[in-house]
Phi, psi and omega in degrees: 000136173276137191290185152246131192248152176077206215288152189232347180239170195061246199258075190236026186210144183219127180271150171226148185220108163286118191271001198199126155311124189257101169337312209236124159254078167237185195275333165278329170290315170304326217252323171301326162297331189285018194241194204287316167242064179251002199294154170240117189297179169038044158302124170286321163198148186229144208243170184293136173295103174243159186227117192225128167243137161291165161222132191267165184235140181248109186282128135252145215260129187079357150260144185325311175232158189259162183298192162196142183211119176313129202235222200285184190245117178262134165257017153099202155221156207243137171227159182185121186269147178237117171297126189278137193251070180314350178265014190249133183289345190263306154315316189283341100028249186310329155251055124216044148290149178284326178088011171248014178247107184298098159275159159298158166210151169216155181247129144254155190249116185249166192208087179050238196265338182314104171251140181229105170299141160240130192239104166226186189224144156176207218235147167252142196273329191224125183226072198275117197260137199231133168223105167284151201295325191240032187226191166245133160350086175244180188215143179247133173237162115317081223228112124359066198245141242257341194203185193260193229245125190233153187230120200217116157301119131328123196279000000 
């Protein structure tokens, strides 16, 4: 198994934002989607990927343990901050969606030459914009997210 190697902290992740659902989740189609200008500048933070299935508990009555049976996969939400660029087509995008569209979103994660997508699609549930007096102007999304999460090692 391989260590890691080369920058292991900082801006070693990159957001993509697909104004259309992208149908074909592969390494060509991802990588075509992945490009500059789907990119979304001045992230700030990018919040956790979670992947959670409820479980149900099954009581049968005289046995010793109780079951468990897999139920439905929730797939959360994705958050992620922005310093805000009103002059950016992607920002300007993302606070005034309706939250009635489905998008794409792609991570790409880089390691020296090695890239790894991560791909999902959802609706953005939230889009807030905050200007603190002694800060910069940022905007917090939400992303709703609609299916699970594809992960495509790059060859």
């Amino acid at each position: 198994m391989a260590g890691i190697t080369g920058r292991a902290a900082g801006f070693i992740a990159t957001l993509y934002y697909v104004e259309t659902v992208m149908t074909t989740k592969d390494a060509t189609t991802v990588a075509a989607g992945a490009v500059t200008i789907n990119n979304v500048k001045d992230v700030a933070d990018m919040g956790t990927l979670s992947k959670a299935r409820t479980v149900i508990d099954i009581p049968v009555y005289g046995d010793d343990v109780m079951g468990k049976l897999p139920g439905q996969a929730d797939p959360g939400e994705f958050t992620f901050n922005v310093t805000l660029n009103n002059d950016n087509v992607i920002h300007k995008s993302l606070r005034d969606d309706s939250g009635k569209t489905e998008h794409t979103f792609i991570i790409k994660f880089s390691q020296d030459t090695n890239e790894t997508y991560c791909v999902f699609d959802g609706y953005v549930a939230t889009a807030d914009v905050s200007q603190p007096r002694d800060d910069r102007i940022q905007m917090d999304i939400s992303i709703a997210r609609s299916g699970a999460v594809t992960w495509i090692d790059a060859p």
